[in-house]
C-alpha positions in Angstrom: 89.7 122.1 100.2 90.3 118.7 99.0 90.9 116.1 101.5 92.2 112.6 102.0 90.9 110.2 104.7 91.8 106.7 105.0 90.2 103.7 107.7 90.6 100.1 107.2 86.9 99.3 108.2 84.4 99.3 106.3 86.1 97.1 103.7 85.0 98.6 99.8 84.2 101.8 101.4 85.9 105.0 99.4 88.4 105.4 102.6 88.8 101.8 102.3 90.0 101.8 98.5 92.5 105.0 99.4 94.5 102.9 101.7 94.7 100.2 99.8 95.8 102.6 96.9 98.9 103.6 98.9 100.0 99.8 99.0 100.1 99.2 95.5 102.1 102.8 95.7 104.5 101.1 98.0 104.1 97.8 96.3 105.6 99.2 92.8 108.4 100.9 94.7 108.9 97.3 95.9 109.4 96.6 92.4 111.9 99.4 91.8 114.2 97.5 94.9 114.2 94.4 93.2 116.1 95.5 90.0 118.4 97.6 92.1 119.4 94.8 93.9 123.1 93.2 93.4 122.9 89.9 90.9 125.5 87.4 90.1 127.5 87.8 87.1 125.8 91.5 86.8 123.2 91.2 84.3 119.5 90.9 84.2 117.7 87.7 86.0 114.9 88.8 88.1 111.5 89.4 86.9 108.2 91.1 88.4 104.9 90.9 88.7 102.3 93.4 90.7 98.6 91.6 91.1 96.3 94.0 94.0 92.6 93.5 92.4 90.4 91.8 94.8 89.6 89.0 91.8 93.1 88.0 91.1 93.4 87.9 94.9 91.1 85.3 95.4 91.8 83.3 92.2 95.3 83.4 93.6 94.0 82.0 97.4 91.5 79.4 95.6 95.2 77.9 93.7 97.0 77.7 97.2 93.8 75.9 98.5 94.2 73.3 95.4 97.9 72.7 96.1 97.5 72.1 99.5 96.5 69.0 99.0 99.1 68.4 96.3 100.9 66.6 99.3 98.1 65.6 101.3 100.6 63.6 103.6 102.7 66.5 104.7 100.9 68.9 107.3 102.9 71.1 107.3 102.9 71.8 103.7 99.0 71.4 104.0 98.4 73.7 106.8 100.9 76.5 105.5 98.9 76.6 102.3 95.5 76.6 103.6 96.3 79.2 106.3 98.2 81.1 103.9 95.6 81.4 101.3 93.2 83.1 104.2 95.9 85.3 104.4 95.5 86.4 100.8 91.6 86.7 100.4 91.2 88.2 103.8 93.8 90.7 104.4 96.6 90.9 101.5 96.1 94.1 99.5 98.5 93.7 96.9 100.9 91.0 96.2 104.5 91.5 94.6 105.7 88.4 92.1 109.3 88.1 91.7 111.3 85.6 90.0 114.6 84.4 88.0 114.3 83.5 84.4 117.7 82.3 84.3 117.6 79.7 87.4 116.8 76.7 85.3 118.1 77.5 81.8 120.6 79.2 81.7 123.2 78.9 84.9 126.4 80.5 85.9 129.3 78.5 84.1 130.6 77.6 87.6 130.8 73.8 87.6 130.2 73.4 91.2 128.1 71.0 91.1 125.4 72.3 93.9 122.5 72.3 92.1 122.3 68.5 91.9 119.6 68.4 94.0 118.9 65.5 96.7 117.1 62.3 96.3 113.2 62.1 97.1 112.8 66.2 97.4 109.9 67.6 97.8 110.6 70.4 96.2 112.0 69.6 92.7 113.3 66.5 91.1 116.7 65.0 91.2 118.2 64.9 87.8 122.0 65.4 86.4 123.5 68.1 84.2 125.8 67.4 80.9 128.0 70.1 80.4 126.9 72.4 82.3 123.2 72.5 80.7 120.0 70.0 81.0 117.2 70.0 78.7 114.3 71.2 80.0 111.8 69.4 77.0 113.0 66.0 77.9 113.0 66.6 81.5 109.5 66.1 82.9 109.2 66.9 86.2 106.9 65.3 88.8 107.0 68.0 91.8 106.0 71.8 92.2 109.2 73.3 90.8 111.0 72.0 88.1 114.8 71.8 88.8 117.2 71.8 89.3 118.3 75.3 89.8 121.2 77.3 90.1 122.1 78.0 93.4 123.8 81.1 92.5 120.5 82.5 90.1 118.9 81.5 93.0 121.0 83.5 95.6 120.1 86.2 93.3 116.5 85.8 93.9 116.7 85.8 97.6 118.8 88.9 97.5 116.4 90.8 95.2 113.5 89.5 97.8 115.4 91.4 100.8 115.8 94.3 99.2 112.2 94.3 98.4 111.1 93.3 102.1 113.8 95.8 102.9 111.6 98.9 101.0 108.5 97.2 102.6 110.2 98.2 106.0 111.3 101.5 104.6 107.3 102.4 103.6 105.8 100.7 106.9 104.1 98.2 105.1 103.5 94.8 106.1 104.9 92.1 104.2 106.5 88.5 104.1 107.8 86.4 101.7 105.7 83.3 100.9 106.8 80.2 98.7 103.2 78.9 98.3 101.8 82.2 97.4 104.7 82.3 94.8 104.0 78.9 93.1 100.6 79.5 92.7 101.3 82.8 91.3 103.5 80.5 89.0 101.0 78.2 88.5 98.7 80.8 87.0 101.3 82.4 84.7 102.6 85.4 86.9 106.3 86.0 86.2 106.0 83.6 82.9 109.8 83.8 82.3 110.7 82.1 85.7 111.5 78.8 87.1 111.2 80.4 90.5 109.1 82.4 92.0 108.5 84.2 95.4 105.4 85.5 96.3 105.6 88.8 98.5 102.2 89.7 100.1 101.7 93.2 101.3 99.3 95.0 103.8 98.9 98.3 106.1 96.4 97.0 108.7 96.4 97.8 112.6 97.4 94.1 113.2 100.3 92.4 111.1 98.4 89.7 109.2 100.9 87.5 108.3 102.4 86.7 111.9 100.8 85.7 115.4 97.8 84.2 113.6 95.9 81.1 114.9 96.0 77.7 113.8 92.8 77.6 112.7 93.2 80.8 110.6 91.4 79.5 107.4 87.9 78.3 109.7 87.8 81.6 111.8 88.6 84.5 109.2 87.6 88.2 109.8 84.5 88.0 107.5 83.3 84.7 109.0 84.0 85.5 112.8 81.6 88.2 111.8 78.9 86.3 110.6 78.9 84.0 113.2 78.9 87.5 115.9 75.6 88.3 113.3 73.9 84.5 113.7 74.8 84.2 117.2 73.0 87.7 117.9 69.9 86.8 115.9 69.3 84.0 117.7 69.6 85.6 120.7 67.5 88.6 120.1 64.7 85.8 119.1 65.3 83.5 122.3 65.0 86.7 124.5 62.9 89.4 123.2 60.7 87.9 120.2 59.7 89.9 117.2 61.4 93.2 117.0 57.8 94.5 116.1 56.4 94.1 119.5 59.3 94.9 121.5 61.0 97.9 122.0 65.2 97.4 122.3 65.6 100.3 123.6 65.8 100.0 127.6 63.5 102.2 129.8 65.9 104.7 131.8 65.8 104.7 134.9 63.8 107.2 137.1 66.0 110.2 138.2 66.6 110.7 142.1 64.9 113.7 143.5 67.3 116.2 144.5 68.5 117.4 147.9 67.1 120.4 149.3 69.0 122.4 151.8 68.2 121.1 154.9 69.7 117.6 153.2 65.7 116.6 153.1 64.4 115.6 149.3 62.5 118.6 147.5 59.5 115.5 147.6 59.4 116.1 151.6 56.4 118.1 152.9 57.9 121.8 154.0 59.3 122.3 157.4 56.2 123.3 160.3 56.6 126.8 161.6 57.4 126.5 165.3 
């Protein structure tokens, strides 16, 4: 009778790989959301991207652990990228891409004027539109994203991301939307069309591994907590008991106590003198 048995320990094992194969299920249903989310001006922006093999994973963590130092004097833009990229090598399964190819390009002719940007923003540069358009091959820009963008394609985005988080709740998958996983998703030509990008990690573990984590996160991950549990032990085993050849680990037991006869003396005792 064929069976189907899942665990989330060992990791590579065959039951291993079969939960992980119902994420990327979940993840491309994920997908599905995204284009079935309402748009502004109702036609086509959004784009996807699926990534779950454990290579593109890490290449993915290694650019978030380059670009947190891209601003080496903002912590918090430090920290959430280094943390962040743990998250990705150690516990993401698969990871959902999704961006607008229409954010930068080609805006909604609505000349409102909110897609200015502000001066000295960290996340794209400030620069004026002519007629509704700016040209992107002149424009150079000198931070992460290159803007500015239209708030409403933008809008769009963040819409099409809640419906996908939405189907992540639906499946009982964990998931959360990340802007660093998405820009170095971006950086390494996921979602090519796209000025924007959201990265949406996804995982079925017994813990959530994208909230209540600890701030040292990317020191003390799951595979390096247990090698340190591995060293720690070793060292102990030769501190205390020497060379496993000439010691036995196994504890002696413990003799048994003799049991109670009926006159509540042991069966050891000598018999009872006749009167």
């Amino acid at each position: 009778m064929p069976e189907h048995f899942m665990h989330e320990w060992p990791p590579g094992s065959p039951e291993y790989e079969a939960r992980r194969e119902n994420v990327v299920l979940a993840a491309r249903l994920m997908m599905n959301a995204v284009f079935t989310a309402p748009v502004t001006g109702g036609m086509g922006t959004l784009e996807t991207h699926l990534v779950y093999g454990q290579k593109e994973l890490d290449q993915i963590a290694r650019k978030m652990e380059e670009l947190a130092f891209e601003n080496p004097k903002n912590k918090v833009w430090k920290n959430m990228f280094k943390l962040e990229a743990a998250m990705v090598r150690e516990e993401t399964d698969a990871i959902v891409f999704v961006g607008n190819f229409r954010a930068a390009n080609d805006p909604l002719d609505v000349p409102c004027g909110k897609c200015g940007g502000v001066p000295r923003c960290w996340v794209y540069d400030k620069r004026y539109l002519r007629s509704g358009r700016i040209d992107l091959l002149e424009s150079r820009p000198g931070t992460l994203i290159n803007g500015p963008l239209c708030v409403h394609r933008v809008q769009a985005l963040g819409i099409a991301v809640s419906s996908a988080v939405h189907m992540a709740f639906k499946l009982f998958v964990d998931c959360r939307p990340m802007m660093s996983v998405g820009i170095a998703g971006q950086k390494l030509g996921y979602c090519p069309n796209s000025s924007i990008v959201v990265g949406l990690p996804v995982s079925a573990r017994s813990k959530n591994p994208y909230v209540d984590v600890r701030p040292d996160y990317h020191v003390l991950t799951q595979w390096q907590m247990v090698s340190n549990l591995r060293r720690f032990y070793y060292l102990f085993r030769m501190a205390s008991l020497g060379d496993y050849r000439q010691n036995d680990p196994i504890p002696v037991r413990p003799p048994t106590p003799p049991e109670i006869g009926r006159k509540g003396k042991t069966t050891t005792d000598q018999p009872d003198e006749e009167e």
